[in-house]
N, C-alpha and C positions, 0 to 999 in steps of 0.2 A: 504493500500500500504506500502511497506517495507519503511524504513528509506533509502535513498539515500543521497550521499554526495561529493562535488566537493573541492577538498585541489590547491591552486595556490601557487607556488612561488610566491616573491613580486616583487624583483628587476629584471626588463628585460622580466618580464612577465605579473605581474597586470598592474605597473609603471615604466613610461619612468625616473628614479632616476640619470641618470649617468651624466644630468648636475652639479647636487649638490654635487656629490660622486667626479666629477672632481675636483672642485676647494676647498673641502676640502682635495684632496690628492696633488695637487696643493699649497693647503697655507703649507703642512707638508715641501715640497721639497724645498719652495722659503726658508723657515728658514733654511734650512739646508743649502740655497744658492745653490742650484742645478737649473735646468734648467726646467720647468715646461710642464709637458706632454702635447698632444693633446686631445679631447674628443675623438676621438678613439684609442687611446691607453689605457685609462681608463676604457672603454668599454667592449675590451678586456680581462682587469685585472679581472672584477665583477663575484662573482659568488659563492668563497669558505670565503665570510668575512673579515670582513676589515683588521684584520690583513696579510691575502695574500694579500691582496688589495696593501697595505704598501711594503709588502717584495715584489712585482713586482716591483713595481714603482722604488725604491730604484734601484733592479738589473739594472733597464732600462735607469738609469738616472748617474750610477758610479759602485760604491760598496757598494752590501749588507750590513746586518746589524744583528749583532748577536741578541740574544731573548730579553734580557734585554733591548738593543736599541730597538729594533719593539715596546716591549712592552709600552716602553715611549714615543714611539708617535703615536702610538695605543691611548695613555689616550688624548691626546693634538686629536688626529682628531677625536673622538668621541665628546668631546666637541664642535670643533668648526662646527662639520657637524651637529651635537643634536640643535643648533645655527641657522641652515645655512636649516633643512633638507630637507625645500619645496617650496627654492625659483625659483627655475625652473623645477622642480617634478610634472610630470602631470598621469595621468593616460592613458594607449595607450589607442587609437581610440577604439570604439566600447565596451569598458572595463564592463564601466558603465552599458551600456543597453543590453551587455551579463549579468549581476550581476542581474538585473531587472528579467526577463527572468527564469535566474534559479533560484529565489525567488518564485517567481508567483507559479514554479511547486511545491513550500515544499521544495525542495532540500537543503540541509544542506551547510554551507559554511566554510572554514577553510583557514586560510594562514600557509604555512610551509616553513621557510626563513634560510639561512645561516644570515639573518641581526638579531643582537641583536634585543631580544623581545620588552625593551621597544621603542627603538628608531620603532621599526615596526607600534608598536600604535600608535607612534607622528605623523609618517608621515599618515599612514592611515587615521587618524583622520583629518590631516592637509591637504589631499586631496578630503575629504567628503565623504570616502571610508568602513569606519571603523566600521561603522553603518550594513554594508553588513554580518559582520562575527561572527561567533560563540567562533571561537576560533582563536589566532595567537599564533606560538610557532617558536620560535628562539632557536640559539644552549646553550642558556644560561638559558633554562628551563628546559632543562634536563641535561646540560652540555656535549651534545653529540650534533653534526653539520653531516646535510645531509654530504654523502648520508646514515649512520647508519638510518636504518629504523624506530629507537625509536621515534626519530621526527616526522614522517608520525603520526606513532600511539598514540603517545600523542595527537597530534594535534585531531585526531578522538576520543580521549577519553575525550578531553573536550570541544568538541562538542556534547558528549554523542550520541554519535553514537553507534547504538545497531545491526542493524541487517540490511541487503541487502548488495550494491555494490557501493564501491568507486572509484574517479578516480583523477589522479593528472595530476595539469595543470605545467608546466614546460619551460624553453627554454635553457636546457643546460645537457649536459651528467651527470650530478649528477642527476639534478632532472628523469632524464632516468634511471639512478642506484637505485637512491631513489625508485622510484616504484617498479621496477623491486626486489627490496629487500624486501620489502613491500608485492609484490604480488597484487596488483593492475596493471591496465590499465596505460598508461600514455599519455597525450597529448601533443605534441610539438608543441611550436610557432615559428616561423622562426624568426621574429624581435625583438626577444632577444642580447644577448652583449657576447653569445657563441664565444668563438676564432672558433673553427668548427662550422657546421653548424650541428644545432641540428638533421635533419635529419641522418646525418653519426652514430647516434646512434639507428638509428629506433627505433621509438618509434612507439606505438600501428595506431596512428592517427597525421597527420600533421596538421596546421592549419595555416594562411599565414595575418586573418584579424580574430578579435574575429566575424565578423559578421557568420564568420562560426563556431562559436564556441557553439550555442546551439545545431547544429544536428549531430557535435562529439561528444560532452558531451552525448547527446542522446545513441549515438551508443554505446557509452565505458559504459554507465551504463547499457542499456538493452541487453549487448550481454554475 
């Protein structure tokens, strides 16, 4: 049987993260003395990396903040989130015993993240998840951030992925671009932290609970 292989985003689609991602963008804003967001405001914010993460927050909270500012507390919320990363980080429902599932079958596993790579590992690791995957690639492994498709493909290249059909798990217009640049399938999760809702970018296959998510995976690799 061919090599088959399943790529998931991490944040808002493997792992419910945006408790954790809240109050470390949260502690950024109380130093600055600003006024501290809600969890769905945050929620919203996730998707293109914690430096957007930052330059949202900031808009939302007074005035922006030029590169050299982002950058400097870019350093401060990576620390204290690196700190902070899995104290209410869970994996959504059903995550696990879809992961189980496409193991059983051989299928190959990969995480492809707008989240820095190492921080990706801590947490994965820090939610018993880590164990599941072949390969994880953030934008600081190739120095290129979804939706540039080099990500996708790294990500397949080390998981030595040779030959058949891959499919990428997602809940956000990137990760729909991302495929879609790639050339690959793409699969949407609705309870992701997408400001739209992933659907409005049609993606190949919708999916609303991972428990439906081995007989999409099914279809986007045998089709």
């Amino acid at each position: 049987m061919a090599v088959r292989a399943v790529v998931f985003d991490l944040d808002g689609t493997l792992v419910d993260t945006a408790p954790d991602l809240w109050r470390a963008t949260n502690h950024i804003l109380t130093s600055l003395g600003r006024q501290p967001l809600s969890l769905d405001d945050v929620r919203s914010f996730v998707g293109h990396g914690a430096r957007a993460l930052i330059a949202r927050a900031l808009v939302a909270t007074g005035d922006g903040a030029d590169r050299p500012t982002v950058e400097k507390l870019f350093a401060e919320f990576i620390h204290y989130y690196g700190e902070h990363i899995a104290e209410g980080s869970e994996p959504f429902p059903g995550a696990i015993d879809l992961l189980d599932q496409i193991a059983e079958k051989g299928i190959r596993l990969g995480v492809c993240t707008n989240k820095l790579e190492w921080l990706s590992v801590r947490l994965l690791k820090a939610v018993d998840l880590l164990k599941y995957f072949d390969a994880v690639v953030g934008p600081d492994t190739v120095g290129l951030a979804k939706p540039d498709p080099a990500t996708y493909r790294e990500t397949l290249n080390r998981m030595k992925y040779e030959i058949g059909r891959s499919v990428m798990v997602g809940d956000s217009e990137t990760d729909v671009l991302t495929a879609r640049a790639a050339g690959v399938p793409v699969i949407g999760v609705t309870f992701g932290y997408a400001l739209r809702p992933v659907a409005d970018f049609s993606p190949d296959y919708l999916i609303s609970h991972f428990d439906e998510g081995c007989a999409a995976i099914g279809k986007a690799l045998d089709s």
